[in-house]
N, CA, C and O atoms as CSV, one atom per row, in Angstrom:
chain,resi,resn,atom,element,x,y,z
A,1,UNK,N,N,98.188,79.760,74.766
A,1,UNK,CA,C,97.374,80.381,73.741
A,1,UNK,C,C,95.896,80.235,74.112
A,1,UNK,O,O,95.456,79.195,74.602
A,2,UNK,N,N,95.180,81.265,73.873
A,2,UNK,CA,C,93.627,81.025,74.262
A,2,UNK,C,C,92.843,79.884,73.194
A,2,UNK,O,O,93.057,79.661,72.002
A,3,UNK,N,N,91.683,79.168,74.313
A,3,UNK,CA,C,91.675,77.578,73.886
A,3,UNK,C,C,92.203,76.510,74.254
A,3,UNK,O,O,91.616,75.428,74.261
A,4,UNK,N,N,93.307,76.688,74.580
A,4,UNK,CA,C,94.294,75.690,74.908
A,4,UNK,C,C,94.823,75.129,76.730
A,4,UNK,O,O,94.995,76.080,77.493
A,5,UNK,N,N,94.984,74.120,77.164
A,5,UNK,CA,C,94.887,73.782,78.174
A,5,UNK,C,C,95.861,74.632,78.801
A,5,UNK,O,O,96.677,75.120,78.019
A,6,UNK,N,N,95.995,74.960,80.125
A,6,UNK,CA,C,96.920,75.111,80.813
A,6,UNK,C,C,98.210,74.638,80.968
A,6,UNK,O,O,98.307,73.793,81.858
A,7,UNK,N,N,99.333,74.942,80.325
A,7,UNK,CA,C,100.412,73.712,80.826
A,7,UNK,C,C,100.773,73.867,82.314
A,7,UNK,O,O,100.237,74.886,82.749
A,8,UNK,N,N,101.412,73.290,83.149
A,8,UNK,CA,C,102.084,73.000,84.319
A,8,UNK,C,C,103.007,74.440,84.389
A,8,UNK,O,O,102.772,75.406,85.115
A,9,UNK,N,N,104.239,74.272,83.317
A,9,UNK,CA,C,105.366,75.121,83.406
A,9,UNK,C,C,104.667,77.002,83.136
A,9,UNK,O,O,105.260,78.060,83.348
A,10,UNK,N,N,103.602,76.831,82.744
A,10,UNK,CA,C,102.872,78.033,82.855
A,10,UNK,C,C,102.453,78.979,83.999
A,10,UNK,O,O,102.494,80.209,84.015
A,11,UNK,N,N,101.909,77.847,85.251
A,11,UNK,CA,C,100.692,78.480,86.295
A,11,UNK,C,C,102.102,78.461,87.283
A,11,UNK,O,O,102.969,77.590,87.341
A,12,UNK,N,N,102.020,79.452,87.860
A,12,UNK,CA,C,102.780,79.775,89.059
A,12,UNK,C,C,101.986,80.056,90.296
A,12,UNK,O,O,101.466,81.124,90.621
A,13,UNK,N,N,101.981,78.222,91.309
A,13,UNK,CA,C,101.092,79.201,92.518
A,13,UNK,C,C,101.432,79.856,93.643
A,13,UNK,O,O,102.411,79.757,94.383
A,14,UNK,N,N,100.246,80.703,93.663
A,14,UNK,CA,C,100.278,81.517,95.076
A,14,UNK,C,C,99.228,81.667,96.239
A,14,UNK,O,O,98.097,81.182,96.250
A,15,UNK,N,N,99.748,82.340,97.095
A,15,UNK,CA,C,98.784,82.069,98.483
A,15,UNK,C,C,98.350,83.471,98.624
A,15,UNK,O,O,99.088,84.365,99.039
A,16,UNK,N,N,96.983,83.644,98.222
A,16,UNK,CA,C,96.057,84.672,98.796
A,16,UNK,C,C,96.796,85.344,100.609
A,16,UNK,O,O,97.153,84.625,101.543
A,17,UNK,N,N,96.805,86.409,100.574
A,17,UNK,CA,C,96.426,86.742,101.989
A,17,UNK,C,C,98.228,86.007,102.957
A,17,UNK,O,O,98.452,85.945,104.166
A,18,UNK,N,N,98.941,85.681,102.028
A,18,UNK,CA,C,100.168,85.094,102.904
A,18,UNK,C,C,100.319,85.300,103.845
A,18,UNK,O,O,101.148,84.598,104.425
A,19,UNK,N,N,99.643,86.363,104.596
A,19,UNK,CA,C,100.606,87.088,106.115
A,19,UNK,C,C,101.406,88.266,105.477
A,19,UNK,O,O,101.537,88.599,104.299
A,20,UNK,N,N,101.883,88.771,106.599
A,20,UNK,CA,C,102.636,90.101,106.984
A,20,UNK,C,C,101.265,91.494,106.781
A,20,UNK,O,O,100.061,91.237,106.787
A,21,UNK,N,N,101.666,92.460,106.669
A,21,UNK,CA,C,101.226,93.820,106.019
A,21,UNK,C,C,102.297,94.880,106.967
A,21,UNK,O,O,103.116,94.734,107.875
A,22,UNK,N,N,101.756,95.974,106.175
A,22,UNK,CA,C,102.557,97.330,106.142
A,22,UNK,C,C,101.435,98.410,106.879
A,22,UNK,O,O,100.256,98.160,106.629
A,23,UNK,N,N,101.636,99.261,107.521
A,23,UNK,CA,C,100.873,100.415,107.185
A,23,UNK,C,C,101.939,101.404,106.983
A,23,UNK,O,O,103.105,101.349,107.372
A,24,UNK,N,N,101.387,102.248,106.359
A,24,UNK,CA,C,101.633,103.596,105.390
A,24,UNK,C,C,101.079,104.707,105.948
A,24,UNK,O,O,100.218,104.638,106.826
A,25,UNK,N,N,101.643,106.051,105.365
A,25,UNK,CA,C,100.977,107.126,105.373
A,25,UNK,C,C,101.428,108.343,104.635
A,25,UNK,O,O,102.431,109.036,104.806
A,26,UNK,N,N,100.409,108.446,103.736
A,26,UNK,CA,C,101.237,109.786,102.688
A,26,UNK,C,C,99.874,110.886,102.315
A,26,UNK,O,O,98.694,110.644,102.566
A,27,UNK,N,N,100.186,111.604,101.936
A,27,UNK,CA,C,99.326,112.806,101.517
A,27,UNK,C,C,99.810,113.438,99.541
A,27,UNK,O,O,100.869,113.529,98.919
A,28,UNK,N,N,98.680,113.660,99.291
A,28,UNK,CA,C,98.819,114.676,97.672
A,28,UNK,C,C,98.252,115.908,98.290
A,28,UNK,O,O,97.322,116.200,99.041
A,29,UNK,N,N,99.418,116.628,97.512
A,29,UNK,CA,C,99.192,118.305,97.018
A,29,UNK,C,C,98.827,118.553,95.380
A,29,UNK,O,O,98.912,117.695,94.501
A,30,UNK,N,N,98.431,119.850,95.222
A,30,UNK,CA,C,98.420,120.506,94.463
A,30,UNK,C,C,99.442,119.944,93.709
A,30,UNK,O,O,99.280,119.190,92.750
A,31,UNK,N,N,100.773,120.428,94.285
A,31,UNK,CA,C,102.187,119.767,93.482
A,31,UNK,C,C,102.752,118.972,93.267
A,31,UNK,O,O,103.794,118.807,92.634
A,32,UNK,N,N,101.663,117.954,94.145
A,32,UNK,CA,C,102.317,116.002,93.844
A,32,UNK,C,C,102.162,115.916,94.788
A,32,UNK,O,O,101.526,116.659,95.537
A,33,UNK,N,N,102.957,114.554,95.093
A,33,UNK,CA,C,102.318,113.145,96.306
A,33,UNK,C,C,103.476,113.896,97.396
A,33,UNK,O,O,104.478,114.588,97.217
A,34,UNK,N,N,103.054,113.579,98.111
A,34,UNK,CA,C,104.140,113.990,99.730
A,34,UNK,C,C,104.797,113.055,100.270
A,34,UNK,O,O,104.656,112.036,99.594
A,35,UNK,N,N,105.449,112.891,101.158
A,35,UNK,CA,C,106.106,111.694,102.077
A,35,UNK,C,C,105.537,110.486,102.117
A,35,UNK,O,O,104.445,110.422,102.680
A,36,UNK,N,N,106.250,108.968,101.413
A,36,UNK,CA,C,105.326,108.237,101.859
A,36,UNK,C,C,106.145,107.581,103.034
A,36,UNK,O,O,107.289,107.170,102.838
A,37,UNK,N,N,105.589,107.504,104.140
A,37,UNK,CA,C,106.378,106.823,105.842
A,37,UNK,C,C,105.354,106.033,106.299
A,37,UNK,O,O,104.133,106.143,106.403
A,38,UNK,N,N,106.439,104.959,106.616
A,38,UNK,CA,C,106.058,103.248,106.695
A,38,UNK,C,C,105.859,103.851,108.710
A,38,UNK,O,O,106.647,104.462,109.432
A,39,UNK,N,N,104.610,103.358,108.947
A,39,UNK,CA,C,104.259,103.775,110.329
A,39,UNK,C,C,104.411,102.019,111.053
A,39,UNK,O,O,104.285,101.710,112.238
A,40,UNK,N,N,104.561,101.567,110.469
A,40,UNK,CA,C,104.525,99.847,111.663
A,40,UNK,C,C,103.032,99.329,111.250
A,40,UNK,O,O,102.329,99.635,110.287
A,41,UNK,N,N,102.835,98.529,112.219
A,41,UNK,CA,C,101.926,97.600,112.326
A,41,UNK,C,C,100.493,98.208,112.162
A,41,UNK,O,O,99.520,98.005,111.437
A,42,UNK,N,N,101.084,99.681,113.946
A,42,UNK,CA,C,99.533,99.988,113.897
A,42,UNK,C,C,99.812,101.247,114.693
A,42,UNK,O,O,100.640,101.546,115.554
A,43,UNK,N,N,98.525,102.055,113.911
A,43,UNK,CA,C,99.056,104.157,113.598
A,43,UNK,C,C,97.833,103.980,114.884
A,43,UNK,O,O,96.733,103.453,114.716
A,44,UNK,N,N,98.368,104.587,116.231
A,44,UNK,CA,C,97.178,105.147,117.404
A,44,UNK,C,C,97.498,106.665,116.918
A,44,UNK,O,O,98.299,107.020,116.054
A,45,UNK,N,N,96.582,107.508,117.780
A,45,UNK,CA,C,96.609,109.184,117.729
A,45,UNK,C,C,97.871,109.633,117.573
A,45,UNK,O,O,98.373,110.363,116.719
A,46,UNK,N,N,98.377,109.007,118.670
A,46,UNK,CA,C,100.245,109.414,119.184
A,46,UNK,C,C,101.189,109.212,117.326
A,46,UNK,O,O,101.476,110.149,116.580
A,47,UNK,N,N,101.345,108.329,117.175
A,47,UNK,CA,C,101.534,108.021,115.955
A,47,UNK,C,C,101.230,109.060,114.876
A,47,UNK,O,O,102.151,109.596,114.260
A,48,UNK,N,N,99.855,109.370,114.623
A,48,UNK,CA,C,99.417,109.746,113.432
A,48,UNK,C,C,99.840,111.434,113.775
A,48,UNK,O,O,100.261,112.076,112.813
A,49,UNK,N,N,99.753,111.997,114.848
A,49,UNK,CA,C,99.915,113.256,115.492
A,49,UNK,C,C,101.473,113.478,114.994
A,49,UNK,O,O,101.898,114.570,114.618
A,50,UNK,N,N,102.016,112.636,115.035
A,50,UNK,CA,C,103.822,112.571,115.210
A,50,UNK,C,C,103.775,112.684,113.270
A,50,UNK,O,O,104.199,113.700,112.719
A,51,UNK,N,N,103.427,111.960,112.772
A,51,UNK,CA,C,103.289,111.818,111.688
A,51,UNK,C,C,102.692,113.300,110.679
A,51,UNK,O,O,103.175,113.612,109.590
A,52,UNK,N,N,101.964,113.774,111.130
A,52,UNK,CA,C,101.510,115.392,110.458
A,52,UNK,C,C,102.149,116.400,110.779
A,52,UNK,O,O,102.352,117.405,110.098
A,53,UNK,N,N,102.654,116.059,112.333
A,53,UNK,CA,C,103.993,116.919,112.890
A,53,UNK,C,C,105.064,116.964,112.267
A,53,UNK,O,O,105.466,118.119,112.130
A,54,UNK,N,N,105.789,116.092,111.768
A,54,UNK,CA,C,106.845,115.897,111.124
A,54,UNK,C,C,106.480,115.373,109.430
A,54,UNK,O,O,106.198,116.368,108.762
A,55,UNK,N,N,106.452,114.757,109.039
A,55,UNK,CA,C,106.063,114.362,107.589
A,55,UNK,C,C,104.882,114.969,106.515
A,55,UNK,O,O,105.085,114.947,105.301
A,56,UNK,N,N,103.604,115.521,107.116
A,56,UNK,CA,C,103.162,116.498,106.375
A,56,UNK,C,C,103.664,118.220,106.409
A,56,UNK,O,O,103.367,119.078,105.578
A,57,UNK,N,N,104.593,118.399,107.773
A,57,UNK,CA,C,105.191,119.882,107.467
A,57,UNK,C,C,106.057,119.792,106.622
A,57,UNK,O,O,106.310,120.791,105.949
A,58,UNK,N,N,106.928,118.300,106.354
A,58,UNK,CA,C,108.321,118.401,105.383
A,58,UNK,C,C,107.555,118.297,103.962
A,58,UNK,O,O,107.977,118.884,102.966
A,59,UNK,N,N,106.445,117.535,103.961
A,59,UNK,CA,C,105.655,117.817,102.534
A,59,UNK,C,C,105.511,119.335,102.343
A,59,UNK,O,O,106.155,119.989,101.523
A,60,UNK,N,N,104.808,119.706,102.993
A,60,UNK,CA,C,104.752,121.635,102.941
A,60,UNK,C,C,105.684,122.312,102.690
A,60,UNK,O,O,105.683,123.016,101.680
A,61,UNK,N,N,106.951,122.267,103.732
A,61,UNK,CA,C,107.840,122.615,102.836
A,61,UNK,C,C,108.461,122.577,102.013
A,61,UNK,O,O,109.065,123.631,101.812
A,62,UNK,N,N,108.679,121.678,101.237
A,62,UNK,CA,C,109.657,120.949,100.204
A,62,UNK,C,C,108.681,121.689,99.249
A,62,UNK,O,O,109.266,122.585,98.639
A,63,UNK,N,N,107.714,121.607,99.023
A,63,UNK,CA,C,106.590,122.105,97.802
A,63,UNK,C,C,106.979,123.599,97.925
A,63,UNK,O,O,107.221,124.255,96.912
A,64,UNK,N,N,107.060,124.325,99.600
A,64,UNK,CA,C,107.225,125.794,99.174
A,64,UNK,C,C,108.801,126.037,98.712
A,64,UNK,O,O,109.181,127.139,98.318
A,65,UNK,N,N,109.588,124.997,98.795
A,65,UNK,CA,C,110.856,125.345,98.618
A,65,UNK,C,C,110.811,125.062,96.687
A,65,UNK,O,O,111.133,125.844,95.793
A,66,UNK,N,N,110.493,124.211,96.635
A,66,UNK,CA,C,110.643,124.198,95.072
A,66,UNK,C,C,109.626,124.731,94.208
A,66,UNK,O,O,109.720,124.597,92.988
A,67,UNK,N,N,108.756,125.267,94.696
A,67,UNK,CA,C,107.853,125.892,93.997
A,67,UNK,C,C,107.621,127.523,94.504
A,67,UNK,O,O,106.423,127.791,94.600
A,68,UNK,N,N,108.635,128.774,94.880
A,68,UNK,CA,C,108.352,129.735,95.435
A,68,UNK,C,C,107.655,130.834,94.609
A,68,UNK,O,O,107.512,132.002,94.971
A,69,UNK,N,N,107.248,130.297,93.459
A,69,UNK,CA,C,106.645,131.183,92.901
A,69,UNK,C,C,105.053,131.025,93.170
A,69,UNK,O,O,104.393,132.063,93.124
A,70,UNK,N,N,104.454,129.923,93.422
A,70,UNK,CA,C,103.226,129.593,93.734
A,70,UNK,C,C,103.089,130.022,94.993
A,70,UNK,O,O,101.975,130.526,95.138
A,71,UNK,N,N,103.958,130.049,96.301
A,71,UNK,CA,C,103.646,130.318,97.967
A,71,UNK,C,C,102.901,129.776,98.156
A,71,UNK,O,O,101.988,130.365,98.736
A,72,UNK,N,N,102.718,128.528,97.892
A,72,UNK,CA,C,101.157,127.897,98.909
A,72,UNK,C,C,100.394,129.011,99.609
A,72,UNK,O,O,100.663,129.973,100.329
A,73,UNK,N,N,99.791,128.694,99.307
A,73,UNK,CA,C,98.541,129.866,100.376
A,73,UNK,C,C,98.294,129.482,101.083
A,73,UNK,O,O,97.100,129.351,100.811
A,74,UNK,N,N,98.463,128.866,102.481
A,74,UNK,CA,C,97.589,128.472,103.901
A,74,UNK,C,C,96.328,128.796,103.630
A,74,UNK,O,O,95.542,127.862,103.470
A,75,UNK,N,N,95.896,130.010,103.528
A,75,UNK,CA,C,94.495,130.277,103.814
A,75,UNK,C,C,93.610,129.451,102.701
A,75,UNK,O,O,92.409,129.363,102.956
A,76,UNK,N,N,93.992,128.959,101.731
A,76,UNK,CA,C,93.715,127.672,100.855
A,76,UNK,C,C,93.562,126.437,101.148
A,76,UNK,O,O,92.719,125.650,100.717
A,77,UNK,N,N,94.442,126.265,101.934
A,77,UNK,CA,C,95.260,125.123,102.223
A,77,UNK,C,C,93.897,124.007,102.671
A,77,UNK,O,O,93.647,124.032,103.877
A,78,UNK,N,N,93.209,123.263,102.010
A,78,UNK,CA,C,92.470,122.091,102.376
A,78,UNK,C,C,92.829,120.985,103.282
A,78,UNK,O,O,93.292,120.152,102.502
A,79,UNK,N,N,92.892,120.464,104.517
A,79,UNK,CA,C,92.964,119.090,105.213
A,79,UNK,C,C,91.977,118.067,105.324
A,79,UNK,O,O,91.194,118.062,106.274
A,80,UNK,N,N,91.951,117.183,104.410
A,80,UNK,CA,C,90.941,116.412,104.096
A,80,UNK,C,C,91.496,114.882,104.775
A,80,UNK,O,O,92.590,114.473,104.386
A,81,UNK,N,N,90.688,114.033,105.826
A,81,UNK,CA,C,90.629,112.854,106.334
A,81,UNK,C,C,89.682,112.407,106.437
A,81,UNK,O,O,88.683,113.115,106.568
A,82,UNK,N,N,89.601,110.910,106.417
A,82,UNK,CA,C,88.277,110.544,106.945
A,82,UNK,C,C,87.982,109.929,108.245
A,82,UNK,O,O,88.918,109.604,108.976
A,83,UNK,N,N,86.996,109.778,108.531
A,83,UNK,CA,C,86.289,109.792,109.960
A,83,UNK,C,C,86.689,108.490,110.972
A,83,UNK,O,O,85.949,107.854,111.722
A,84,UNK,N,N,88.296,108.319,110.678
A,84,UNK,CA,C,89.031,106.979,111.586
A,84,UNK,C,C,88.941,107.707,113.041
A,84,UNK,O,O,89.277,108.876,113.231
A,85,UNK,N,N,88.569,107.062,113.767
A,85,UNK,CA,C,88.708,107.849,115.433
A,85,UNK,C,C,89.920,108.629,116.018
A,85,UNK,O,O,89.924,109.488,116.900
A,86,UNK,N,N,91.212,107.972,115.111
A,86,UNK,CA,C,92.728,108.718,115.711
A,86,UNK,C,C,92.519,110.086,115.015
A,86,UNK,O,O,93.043,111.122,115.427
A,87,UNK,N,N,91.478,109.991,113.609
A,87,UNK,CA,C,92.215,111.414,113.142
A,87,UNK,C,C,90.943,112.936,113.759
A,87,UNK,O,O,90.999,114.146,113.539
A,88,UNK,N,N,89.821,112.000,114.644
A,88,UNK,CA,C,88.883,113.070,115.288
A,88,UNK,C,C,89.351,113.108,116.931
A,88,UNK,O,O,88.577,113.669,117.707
A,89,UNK,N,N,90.706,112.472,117.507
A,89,UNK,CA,C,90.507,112.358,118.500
A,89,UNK,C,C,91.371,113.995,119.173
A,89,UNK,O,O,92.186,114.686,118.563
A,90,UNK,N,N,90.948,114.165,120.259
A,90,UNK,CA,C,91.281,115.701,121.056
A,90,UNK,C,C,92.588,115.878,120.622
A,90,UNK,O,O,92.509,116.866,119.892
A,91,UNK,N,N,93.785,115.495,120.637
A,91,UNK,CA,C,95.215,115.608,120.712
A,91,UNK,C,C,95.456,115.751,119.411
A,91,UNK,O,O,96.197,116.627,118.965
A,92,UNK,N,N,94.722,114.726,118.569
A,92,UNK,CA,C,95.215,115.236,117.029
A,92,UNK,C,C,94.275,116.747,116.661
A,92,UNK,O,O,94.578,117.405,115.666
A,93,UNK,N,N,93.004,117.228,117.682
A,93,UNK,CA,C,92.298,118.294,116.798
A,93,UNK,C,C,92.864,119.649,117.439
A,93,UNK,O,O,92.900,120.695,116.792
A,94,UNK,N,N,93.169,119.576,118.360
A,94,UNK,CA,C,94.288,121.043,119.088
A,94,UNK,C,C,95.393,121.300,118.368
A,94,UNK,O,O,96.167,122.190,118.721
């Protein structure tokens, strides 16, 4: 209760920062969130390239499949990242 000391059987501790992590990678549309895919440790070009290749086209489609009355418009179509070196590098911009 506020005021009142802490009991023991109350505080449960924990360790800041334990170790491990994840990386991720997902995208939002217009029509909701897209694929979220667990990339490992650590996303180089090769990775992230493989990753828009496969997991943002199945986002694209799945949205044009359940939504065919909208057709996504490509010529709309926004790609917004920010300025990490894998996502300006030559292989991911061809």
């Amino acid at each position: 209760m506020p005021g009142e000391p802490l009991q023991t059987q109350h505080v449960r501790e924990t360790v800041k920062h334990g170790g491990g992590c994840i990386m991720v990678w997902s995208c939002i549309t217009w029509h909701g969130p897209g694929y979220i895919v667990v990339v490992g440790h650590n996303m180089d070009k090769f990775v992230y390239l493989s990753v828009l290749q496969d997991d943002l086209v199945k986002t694209m489609a799945e949205y044009i499949e359940k939504n065919p009355q909208d057709r996504m418009d490509f010529s709309r179509f926004v790609f917004m990242q920010d300025s990490d070196p894998k996502h300006k590098s030559k292989i991911v911009s061809e």
